[in-house]
N, C-alpha and C positions, 0 to 999 in steps of 0.2 A: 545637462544633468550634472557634469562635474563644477559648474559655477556653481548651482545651487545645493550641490553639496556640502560646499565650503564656506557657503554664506549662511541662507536661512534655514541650512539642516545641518549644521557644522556639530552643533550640540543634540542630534539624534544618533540612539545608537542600533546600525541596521545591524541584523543578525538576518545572513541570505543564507539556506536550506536549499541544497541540491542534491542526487543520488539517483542512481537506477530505479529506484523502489523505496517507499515509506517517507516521500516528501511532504505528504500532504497532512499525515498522522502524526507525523514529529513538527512539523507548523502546529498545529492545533495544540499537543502537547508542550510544550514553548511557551505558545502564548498561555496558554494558565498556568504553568509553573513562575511564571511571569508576574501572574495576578493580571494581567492586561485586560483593559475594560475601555468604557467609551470614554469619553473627553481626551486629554489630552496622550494617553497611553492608547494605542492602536496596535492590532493584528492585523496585516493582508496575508490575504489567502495565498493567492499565487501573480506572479509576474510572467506573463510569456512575452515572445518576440514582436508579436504585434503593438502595438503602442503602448510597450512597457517605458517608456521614457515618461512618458506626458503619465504614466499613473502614481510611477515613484516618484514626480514631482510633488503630485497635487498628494501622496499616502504621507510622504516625511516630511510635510509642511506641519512644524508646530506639534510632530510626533515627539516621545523623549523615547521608546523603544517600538522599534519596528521591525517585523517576522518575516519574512517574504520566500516564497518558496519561488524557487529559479528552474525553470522547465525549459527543456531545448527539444529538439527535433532532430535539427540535423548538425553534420560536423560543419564546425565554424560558427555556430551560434552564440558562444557564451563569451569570448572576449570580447565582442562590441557590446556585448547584451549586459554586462557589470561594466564594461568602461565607464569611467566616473563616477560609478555608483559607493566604492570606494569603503565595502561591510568591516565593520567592528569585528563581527564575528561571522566565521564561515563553517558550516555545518555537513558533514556528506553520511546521509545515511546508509549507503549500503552501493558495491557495484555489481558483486555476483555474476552472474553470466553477460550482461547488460542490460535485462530487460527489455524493454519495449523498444530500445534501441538495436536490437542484433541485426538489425536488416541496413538500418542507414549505418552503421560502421563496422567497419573491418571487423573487430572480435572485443571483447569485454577492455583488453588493454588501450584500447583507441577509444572508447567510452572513460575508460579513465582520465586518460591524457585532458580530456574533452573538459570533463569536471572540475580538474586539478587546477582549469582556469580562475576557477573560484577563488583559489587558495592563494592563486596568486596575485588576483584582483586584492587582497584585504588590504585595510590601511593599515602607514607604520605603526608594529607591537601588534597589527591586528591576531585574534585568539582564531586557530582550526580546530575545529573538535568531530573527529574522526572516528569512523567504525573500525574499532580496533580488533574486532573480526574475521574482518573483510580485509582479506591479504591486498587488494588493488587501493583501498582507501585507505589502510594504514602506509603505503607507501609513498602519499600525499604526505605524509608527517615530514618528508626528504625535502619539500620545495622548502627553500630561503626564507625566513621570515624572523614572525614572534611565535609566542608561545604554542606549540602542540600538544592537544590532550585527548588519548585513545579514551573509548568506552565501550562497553562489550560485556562479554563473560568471561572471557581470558585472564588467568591472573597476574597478568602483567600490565592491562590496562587501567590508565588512572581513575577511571569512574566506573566501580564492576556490580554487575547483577550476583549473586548466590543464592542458593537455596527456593530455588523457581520452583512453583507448585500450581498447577492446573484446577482453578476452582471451577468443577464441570456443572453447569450451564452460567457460573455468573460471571466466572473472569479467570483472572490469573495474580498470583500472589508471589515477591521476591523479597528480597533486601537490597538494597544500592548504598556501596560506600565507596568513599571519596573522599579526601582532606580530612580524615581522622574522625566521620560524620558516619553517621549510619541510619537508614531509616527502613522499615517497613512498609511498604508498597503493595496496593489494593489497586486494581485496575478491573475497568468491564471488560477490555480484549482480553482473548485466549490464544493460548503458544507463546512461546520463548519468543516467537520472532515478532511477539507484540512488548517485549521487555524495550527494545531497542530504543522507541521513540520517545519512553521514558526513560531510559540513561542519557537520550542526546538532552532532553528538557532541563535533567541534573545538571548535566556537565554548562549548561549554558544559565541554568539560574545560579549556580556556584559562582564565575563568573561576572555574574551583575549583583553578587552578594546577599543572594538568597539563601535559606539552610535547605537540609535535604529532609527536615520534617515539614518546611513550606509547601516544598514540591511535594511530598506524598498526601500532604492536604489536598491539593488544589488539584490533581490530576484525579482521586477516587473515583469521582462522576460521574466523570467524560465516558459516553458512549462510542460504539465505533460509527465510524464515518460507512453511511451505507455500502453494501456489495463488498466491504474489506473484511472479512473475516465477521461478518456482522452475525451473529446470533439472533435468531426470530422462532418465535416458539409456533407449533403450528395446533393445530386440533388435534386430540387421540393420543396425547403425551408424545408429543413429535418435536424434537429440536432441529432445526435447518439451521445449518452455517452457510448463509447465502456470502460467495468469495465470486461473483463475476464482473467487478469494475476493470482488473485486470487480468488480462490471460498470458501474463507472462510465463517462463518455464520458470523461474526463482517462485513465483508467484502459487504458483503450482504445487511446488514440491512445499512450497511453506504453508499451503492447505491442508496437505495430505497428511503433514505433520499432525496439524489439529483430532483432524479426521482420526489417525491412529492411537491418540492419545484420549481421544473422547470415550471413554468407559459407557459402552451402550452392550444390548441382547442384539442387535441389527442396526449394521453400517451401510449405507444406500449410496451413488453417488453417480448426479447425474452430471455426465462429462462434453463438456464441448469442445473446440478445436484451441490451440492455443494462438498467443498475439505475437507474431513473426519470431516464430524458434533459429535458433541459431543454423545456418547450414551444415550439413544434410538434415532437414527436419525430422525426416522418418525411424533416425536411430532413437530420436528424442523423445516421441511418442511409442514407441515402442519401450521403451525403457518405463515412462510412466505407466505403461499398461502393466510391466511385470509388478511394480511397486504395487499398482490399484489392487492388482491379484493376492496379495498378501495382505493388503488391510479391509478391501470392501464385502460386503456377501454377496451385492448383487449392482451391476452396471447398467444405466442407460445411456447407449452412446448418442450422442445429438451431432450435428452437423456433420462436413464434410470429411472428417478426417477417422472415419472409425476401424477404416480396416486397419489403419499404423496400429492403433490404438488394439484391437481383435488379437494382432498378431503377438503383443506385449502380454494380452493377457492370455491367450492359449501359452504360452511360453511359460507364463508364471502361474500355469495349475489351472486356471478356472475351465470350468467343465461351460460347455454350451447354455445352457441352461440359468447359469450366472450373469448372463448379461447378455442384455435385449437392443437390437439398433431402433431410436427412434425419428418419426420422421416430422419434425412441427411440433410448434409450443403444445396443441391441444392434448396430441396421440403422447408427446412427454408428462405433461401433467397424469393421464389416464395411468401410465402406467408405472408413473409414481406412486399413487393412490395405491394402485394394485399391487405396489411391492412394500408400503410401510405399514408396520405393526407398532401397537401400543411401547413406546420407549426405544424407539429407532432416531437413526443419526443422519440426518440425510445432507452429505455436502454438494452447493451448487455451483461448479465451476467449468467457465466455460470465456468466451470471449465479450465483453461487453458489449459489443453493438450486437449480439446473437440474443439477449436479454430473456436468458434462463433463468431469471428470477421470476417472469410471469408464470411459471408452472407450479411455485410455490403461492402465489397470488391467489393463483385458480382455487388450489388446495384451500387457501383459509379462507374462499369462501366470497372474495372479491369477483364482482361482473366483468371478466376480462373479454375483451370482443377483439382486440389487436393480435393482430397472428403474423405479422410481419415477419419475416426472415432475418433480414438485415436493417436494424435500427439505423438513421440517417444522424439523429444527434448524439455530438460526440458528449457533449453532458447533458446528462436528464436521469432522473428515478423514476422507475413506473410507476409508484404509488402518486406523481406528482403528474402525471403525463396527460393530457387532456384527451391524447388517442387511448388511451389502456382501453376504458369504456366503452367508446362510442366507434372505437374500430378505424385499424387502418391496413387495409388488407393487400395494397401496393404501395412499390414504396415515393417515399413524396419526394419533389426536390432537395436536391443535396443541399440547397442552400438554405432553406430552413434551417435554424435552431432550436433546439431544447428552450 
C-alpha cells in the first residue's frame, strides 16, 4: 500500500475519519461538502481490518479526493491499518466515553491513545481536524506534526457552530464560522450533536479550498443515515426518532438529548439494553433511568437489562405506572400503540442487533412476521431485510450476512 501511495496515488488526497462515534455521518457530510460525485472524484464509505489494503488500492486508483472512514475493534489495530496509507487529512470526530469500544479497552483514554495513531499516520504538513469538544481529541492537537484545527462549539475553536436552533420535526439550524466566513446552515438531523459532522465537513472543505456557503449548499439535503437519530413520521400525528444502530452510552445520552428538546404533549421511549457500557454497568443504567424519569411520560422496558434501568427510574420520581416491562418485538409494538396519542414523541433506543425498530414497522402498518430476539447481521435495515416478512423466528447461522 505504501508503494502505491507514492506512485499511482501520490496525487490523491485521502482524508481518513475516525472517532468513537459519528464516523459514518461526518464521511457522508465530507463527501458533499466536497461536491464528490462519480468519475473520477470518489467517496468510500468505510475501511475496516479485513482486506482494507487491497480496497484502498483498487478506491485511490485514479481518485483526486478520497473519504474513508477508519473503523477498528480492537487495541493494535490502527497502526498496521494506516501504515502506508499516509492521509492528507486526518479527522476525529468525537471520543467521549469510548463508545462501542469500552469493553475491548482499558477506559476512554486508551481508546484515544488508539485513534491518535491516525494523527500520527498523516503525511508531512498532513492537516488534523479535531473535536474541539471533546477534552481526549483535542488533546491529539499535542502529537508532532502540521497544522491543527479544533471545531466544536467552544469559542476558542477554529471552525465554531453558534446560535443552534432545533427545527422540530425537519432538522436543525446553526451558523459555522471559520477564516473570517460565515454561513447559515440547514440540516435534516436533529440535536447539536448533529452540528458536529457538519463542522468536521467545514473544517475539511476550507481546507481543500471550498467556501462555507459551498458547504451549507451541499449538506441541506442529506438525510440521516438510518437508525441515527433518524426521524420517521408514524400514523396519528406520531413522530419516532428511531436511534437503535447504536447503543452506546454517548449514544444514548445524545438521544435523550433530542428526546427532551423535542416540544411534544407526550414523550414515549421504548428503551433497550445498551452496547457494552463501561464497567460497573449497573451505575450506568441506573443513571439513564433517573435522566428518562425527568424527560419521558411513559417507558417500555425491552431486553435484558430493565431492572438497572427500574431502579434509575424509581429513584428519579416515576411512579409504577409510568413504565411497563416488555417482553418481544410483538407485546412492544402492542403497547406502544396503547401508550401514543395524536402528537407524541416516541424515541427508539436500544441495541442494534435487538432491532426495536420493527415495533415502529409494525405501527405504520408494514407485515412484520420476524420476531427474532437477537439479529445475526451485523449490517442490515429492516425495511430492506428479506426475513422482516416472511419470518424468522430462530435465529440463523452466525455466518450469514445482511
Amino acid at each position: 500500500m505504501g508503494i502505491h501511495r507514492r506512485t499511482l496515488a501520490r496525487k490523491t488526497t485521502v482524508i481518513a475519519v475516525t472517532g468513537a462515534s459519528g464516523k459514518s455521518t461526518s464521511v457522508r457530510y465530507i463527501a458533499a461538502a466536497l461536491g464528490l460525485g462519480g468519475g473520477r472524484q470518489m467517496a468510500f464509505s468505510t475501511l475496516h481490518v479485513s482486506g482494507s489494503r487491497s480496497r484502498f488500492v483498487r478506491r485511490s486508483f485514479r481518485a483526486r479526493e478520497l473519504v474513508i472512514e477508519v473503523g477498528i475493534q480492537r487495541p493494535g489495530e490502527m497502526r498496521p491499518l494506516v501504515a502506508g496509507m499516509r492521509p492528507d487529512i486526518a479527522v476525529v470526530t468525537a471520543v467521549g466515553s469510548g463508545g462501542e469500544h469500552a469493553i475491548a479497552y482499558r477506559d476512554a483514554a486508551h481508546v484515544a491513545q488508539e485513534k491518535g495513531d491516525l494523527v500520527r499516520a498523516l503525511a508531512p504538513g498532513g492537516v488534523a481536524i479535531l473535536n474541539g469538544d471533546d477534552p481526549l481529541a483535542r488533546q491529539m492537537a499535542a502529537i508532532p506534526g502540521g497544522p491543527r484545527i479544533l471545531f466544536g462549539f467552544g469559542e476558542d475553536n477554529d471552525v465554531q457552530a453558534t446560535d443552534f436552533r432545533l427545527d422540530w420535526p425537519n432538522g436543525s439550524a446553526f451558523r459555522v464560522s471559520a477564516r473570517g466566513q460565515s454561513a447559515e446552515v440547514r440540516t435534516c438531523l436533529v440535536g447539536r450533536v448533529s452540528a458536529y459532522p457538519v463542522l468536521a465537513a467545514a473544517a475539511v472543505a476550507l481546507v481543500r479550498g471550498r467556501s462555507l456557503e459551498q458547504v451549507a449548499a451541499r449538506v441541506a439535503g442529506l438525510e440521516a443515515i438510518p437508525g441515527r437519530l433518524e426521524i420517521v413520521r408514524l400514523p396519528g400525528d406520531v413522530v419516532a426518532i428511531h436511534d437503535d444502530y447504536k447503543g452506546s452510552l454517548d449514544s444514548m445520552h445524545a438521544a435523550l438529548d433530542v428526546l427532551e428538546a423535542a416540544p411534544a404533549a407526550r414523550k414515549v421511549l421504548l428503551l433497550g439494553d445498551l452496547d457494552g457500557p463501561p464497567d460497573p454497568a449497573r451505575p450506568h443504567y441506573r443513571a439513564i433511568g433517573r435522566r428518562v424519569a425527568a424527560i419521558a411520560d411513559h417507558v417500555l422496558l425491552a431486553e435484558t437489562n430493565w431492572k438497572a434501568y427500574r431502579a434509575g427510574l424509581n429513584e428519579g420520581g416515576m411512579t409504577k405506572d409510568q413504565y411497563t416491562r416488555v417482553q418481544g418485538i410483538v407485546a412492544a409494538a402492542e403497547a406502544l400503540r396503547a401508550q401514543l396519542t395524536p402528537g407524541s414523541v416516541v424515541l427508539v433506543k436500544g441495541r442494534q442487533r435487538a432491532r426495536l425498530y420493527r415495533a415502529m414497522l409494525m405501527l405504520s402498518g408494514r407485515d412484520v412476521s420476524c420476531t427474532i430476539e437477537r439479529c445475526p447481521f451485523t449490517v442490515q435495515i429492516c425495511e430492506r431485510c428479506r426475513y422482516l416478512e416472511r419470518g424468522w423466528h430462530s435465529p440463523p447461522p452466525l455466518t450469514l450476512r445482511g
